[in-house]
FISE-841137 format. One record per atom (N, C-alpha, C): residue in one letter; x, y, z. Coordinates in pm, whole numbers, plus 50000, padded with zeros to 5 digits. Each point is the difference from the previous one (the first is absolute). Layout:
AXYZ
...
This chain:
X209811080862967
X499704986249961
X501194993849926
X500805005649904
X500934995849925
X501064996750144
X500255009050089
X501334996550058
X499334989850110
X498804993650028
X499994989650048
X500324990149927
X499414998649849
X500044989349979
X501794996049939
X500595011549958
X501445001749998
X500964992150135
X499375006450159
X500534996750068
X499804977549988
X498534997949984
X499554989350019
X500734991249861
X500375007649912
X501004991749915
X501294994550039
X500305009850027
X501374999950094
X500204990050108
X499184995250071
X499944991250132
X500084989449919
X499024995549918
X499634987549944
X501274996349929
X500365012449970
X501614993049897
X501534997450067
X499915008150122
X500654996150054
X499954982350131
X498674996150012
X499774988650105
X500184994149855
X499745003449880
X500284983049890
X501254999849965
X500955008649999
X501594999050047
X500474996250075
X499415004650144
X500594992750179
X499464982249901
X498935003649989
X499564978650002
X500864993849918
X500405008749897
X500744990149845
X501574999250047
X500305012250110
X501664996950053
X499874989950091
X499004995750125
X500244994050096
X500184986549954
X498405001449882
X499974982549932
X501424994749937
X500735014349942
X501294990149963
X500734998350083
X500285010850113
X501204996050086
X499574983850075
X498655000749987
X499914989250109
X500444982549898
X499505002649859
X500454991849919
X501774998849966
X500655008450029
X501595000649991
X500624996350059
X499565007650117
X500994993950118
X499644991350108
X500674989149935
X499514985850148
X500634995650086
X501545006549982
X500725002250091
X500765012550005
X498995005450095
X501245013949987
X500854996750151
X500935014049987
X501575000550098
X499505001350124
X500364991450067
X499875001950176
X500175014250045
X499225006250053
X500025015350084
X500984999850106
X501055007650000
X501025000050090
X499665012750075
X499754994350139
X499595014550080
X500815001550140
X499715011150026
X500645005950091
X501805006549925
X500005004749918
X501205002649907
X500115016850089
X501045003649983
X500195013350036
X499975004749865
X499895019650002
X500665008249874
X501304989349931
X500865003550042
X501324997749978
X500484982949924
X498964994750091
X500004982249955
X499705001749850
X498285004650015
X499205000949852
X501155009949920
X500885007050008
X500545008549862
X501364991549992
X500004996950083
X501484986949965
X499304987849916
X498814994650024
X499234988649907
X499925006449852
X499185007650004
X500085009549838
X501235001349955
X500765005050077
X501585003149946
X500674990249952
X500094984350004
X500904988450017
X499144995249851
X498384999249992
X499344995949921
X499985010149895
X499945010449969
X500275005549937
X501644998749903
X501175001050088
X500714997249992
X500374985149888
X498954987950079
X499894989349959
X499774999949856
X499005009649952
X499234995749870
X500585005349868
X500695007850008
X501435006749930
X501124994350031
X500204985750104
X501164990549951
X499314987549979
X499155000550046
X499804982249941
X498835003849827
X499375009249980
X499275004549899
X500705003949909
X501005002750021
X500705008849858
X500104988649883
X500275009349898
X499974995549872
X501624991949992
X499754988849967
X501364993650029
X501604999149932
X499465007349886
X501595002049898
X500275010850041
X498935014050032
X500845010349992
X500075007450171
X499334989350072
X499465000950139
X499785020750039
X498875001449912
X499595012249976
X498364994350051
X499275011650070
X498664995750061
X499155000549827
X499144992450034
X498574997949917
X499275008150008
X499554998049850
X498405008750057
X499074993850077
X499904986049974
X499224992350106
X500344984349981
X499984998250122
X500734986150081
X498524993749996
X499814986849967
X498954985249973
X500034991950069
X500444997150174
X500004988250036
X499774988249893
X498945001350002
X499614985549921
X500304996849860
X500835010549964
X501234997449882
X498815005749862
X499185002350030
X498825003949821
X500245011849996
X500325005249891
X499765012849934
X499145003449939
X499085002249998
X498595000749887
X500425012949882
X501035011450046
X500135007649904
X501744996049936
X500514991850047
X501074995649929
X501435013050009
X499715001750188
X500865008350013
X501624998750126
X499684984149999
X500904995250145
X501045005949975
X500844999949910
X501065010749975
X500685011349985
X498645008650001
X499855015150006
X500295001550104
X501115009649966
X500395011250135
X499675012250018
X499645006950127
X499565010850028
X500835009450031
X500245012649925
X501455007950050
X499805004650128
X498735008250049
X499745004250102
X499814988150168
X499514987949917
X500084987850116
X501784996050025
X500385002349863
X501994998850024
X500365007550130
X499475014749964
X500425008850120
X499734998750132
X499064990750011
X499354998750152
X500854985550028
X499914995149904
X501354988650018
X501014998150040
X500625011149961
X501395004050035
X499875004950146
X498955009750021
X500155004350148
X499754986350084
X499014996550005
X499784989450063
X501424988550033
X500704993949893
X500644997650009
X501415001550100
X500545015450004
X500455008750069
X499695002250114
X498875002150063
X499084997750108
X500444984450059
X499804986449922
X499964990250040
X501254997650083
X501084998249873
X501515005250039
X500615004350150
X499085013550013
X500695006550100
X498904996050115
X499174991549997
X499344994850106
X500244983550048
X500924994449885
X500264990850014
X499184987449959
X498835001849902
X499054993349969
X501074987149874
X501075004549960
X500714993349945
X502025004049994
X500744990749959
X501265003650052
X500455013749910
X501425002750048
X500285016149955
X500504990949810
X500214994349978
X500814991449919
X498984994949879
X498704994150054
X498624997249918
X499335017549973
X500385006350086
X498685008649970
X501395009749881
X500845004350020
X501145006749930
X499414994649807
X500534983350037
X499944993449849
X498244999149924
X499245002250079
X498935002249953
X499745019849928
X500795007350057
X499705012949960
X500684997449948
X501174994849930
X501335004849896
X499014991749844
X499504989750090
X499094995949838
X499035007149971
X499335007050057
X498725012449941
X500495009349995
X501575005449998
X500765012049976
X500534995149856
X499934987849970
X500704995849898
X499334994849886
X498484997850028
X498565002449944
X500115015749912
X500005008650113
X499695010149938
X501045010249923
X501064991450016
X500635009149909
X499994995549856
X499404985549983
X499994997849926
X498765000249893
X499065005150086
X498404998649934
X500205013849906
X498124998449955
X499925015849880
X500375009950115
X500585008949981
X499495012950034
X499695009449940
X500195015449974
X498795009149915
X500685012550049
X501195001949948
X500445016650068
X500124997250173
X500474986650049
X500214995050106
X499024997150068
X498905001449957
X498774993550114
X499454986549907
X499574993450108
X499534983949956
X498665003849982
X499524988349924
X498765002449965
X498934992050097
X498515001350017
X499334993550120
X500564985449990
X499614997849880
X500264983750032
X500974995549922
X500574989350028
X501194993949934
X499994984050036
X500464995849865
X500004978250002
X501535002150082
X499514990750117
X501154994850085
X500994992249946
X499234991449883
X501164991049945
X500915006149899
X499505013749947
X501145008849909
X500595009350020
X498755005950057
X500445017350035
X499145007549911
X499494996549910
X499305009549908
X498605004550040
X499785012949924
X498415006350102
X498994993349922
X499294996250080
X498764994850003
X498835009949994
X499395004549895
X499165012250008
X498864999750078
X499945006950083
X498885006150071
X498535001749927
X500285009549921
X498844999749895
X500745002849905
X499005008049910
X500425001349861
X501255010249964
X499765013650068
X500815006250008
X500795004450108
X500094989150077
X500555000650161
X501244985449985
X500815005349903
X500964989749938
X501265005650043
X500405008650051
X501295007150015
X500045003150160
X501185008950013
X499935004250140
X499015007150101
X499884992350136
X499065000850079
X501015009450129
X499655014949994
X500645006950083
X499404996350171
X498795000849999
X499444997550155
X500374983050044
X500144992049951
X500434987650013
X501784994550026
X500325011649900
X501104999950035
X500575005550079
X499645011550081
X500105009850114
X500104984150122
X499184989650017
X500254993550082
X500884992750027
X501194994049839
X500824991350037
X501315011650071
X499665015549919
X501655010850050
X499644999350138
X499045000550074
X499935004050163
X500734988150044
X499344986549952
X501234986850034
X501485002549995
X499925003249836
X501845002249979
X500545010950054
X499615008650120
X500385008550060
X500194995150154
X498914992950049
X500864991550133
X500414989849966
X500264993649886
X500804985849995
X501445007150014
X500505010949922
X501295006149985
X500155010050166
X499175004650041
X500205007850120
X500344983750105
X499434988849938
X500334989450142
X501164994750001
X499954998349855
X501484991249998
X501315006149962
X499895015249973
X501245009349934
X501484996850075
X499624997150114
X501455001250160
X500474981150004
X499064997049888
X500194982750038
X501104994349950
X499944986650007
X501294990849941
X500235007249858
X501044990849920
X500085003349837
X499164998349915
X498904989450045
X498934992949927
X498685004950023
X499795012250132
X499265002750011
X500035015549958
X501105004449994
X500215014249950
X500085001449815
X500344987049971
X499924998749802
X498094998650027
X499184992050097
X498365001650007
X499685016449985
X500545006850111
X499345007950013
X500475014049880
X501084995949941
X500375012649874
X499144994949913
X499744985749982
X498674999949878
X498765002650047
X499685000950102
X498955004250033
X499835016649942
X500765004250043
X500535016550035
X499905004749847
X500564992849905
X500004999449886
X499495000749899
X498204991150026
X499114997649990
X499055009249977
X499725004750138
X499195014050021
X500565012049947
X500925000449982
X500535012749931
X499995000349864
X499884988149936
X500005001949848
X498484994649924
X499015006450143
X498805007549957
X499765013549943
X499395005449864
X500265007049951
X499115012350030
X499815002250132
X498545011750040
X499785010949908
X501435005249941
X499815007949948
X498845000549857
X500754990549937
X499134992149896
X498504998850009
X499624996750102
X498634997550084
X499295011949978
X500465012550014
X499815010849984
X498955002749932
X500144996849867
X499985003349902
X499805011249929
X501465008650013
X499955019350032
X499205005650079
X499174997950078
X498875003850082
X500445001350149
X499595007250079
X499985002950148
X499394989350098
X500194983049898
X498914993450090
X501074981949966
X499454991150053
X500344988350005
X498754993049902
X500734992649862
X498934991549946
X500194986750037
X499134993450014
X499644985850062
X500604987749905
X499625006149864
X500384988649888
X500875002549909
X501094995549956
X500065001749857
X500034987649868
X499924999449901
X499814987549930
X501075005749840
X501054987550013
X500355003049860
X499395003649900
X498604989549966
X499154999149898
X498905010550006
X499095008250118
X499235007150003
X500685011250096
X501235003850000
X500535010850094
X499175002450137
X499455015249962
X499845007050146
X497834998250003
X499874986649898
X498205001849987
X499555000450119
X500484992250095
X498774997850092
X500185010850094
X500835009150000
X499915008450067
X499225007250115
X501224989850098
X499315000350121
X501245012450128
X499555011750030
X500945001450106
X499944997050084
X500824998550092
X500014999950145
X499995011150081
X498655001450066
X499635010650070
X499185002650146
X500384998950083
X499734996550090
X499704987950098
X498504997650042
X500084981750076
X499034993249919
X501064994649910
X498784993649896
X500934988950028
C-alpha cells in the first residue's frame, strides 16, 4: 500500500511540474527561432561551433575581454555581477577563440589582438601561488570571492585557462614576432602555476587555497568529480 501510494505521489508531482514548465514556456516565448531543417551532422556542429564561438566574442567582459560568469542580453543584473569574470569560462574563451581564428570566424589580426588582451588580463589579475581565483572584477583584476572561504586560488578552474595557454603557445610558437612574444606569454603563464604548492605535502591535488583561511576547505581532487 505505501509503494502505491509513493508511486501515486510521484506521478502527481511530476504532471504539476510538466504543467508549471509548459505554462511558462508557453508564457515566455512568443517568438521563438525558426526551426532550420534538413541540416546535416556536420552543418549542425559548424552552427554550435560559430555560436558558441560568438558568445565569448561578442559576450565577453569588455575591459579585460575575459568570459563572464554570465552574459544579460537585456543588460539587468539582479545579483550585481556584469563584471565578474569566470576563470574557468576565460579558459573556454580562449579556446573558442583559437578555434574561431583558425576557422576563420574572425581575421588572423582581430582574433591575435583579442588573446594578447586576456593574456594581458591575466597577468595582471590576483593570482595565489599562480592560480587565479574562480572569480575576478574585469574592471581590476582583483578576486571576487566565491564564498567565504573560497577567496584565493581556484586549482580546477584554473586547470582550464593552462590547457588554453598550452594551444595558444603550441599555435602561435613558429609565428610572426608578435605572435611568438603571444605565445611565450602564454607559455609563461601556465608554467608559473604552482602545482606543487597545490599539493599541499600530500600525494594529492588541493582544489583551494586562501591567504586568509589556507588549506580549510579542503577539497582534493580525486577522481570524476
Amino acid at each position: 500500500m505505501r509503494l502505491k501510494f509513493k508511486l501515486f505521489y510521484f506521478i502527481m508531482l511530476w504532471l504539476s511540474v510538466q504543467s508549471n514548465v509548459s505554462a511558462q514556456a508557453y508564457e515566455t516565448i512568443q517568438n521563438p527561432p525558426p526551426v532550420i531543417k534538413g541540416l546535416s551532422d556536420d552543418k549542425l556542429l559548424d552552427i554550435v561551433q560559430k555560436q558558441t564561438f560568438q558568445y565569448f566574442w561578442d559576450g565577453a567582459e569588455p575591459t579585460s575581454g575575459a568570459g563572464r560568469e554570465r552574459y544579460h542580453a537585456d543588460n539587468i543584473y539582479p545579483e550585481n555581477d556584469k563584471s565578474t569574470v569566470a576563470t574557468g569560462a576565460t579558459g573556454f574563451g580562449l579556446m573558442a577563440i583559437l578555434s574561431g581564428i583558425d576557422r576563420g570566424y574572425v581575421t588572423k589580426k582581430e582574433g591575435l589582438a583579442r588573446l594578447n588582451k586576456i593574456l594581458n588580463f591575466l597577468e595582471k589579475a590576483d593570482r595565489f601561488h599562480g592560480a587565479w581565483p574562480h572569480w575576478i572584477y574585469g574592471e581590476t583584476g582583483k578576486v571576487r570571492p566565491f564564498g567565504q572561504k573560497d577567496n584565493g586560488g581556484d586549482l580546477v578552474e584554473t586547470s582550464f585557462i593552462a590547457q588554453a595557454l598550452i594551444c595558444i603557445n603550441e599555435y602561435y610558437k613558429n609565428g610572426s614576432q608578435l605572435e611568438k612574444s603571444v605565445a611565450k606569454k602564454a607559455d609563461l603563464l601556465w608554467k608559473g602555476i604552482d602545482f606543487s604548492w597545490y599539493r599541499n605535502g600530500k600525494d594529492a591535488l588541493y582544489w583551494h587555497w586562501s591567504p586568509e583561511y589556507a588549506w580549510e576547505m579542503n577539497f582534493a581532487v580525486e577522481g570524476y568529480n
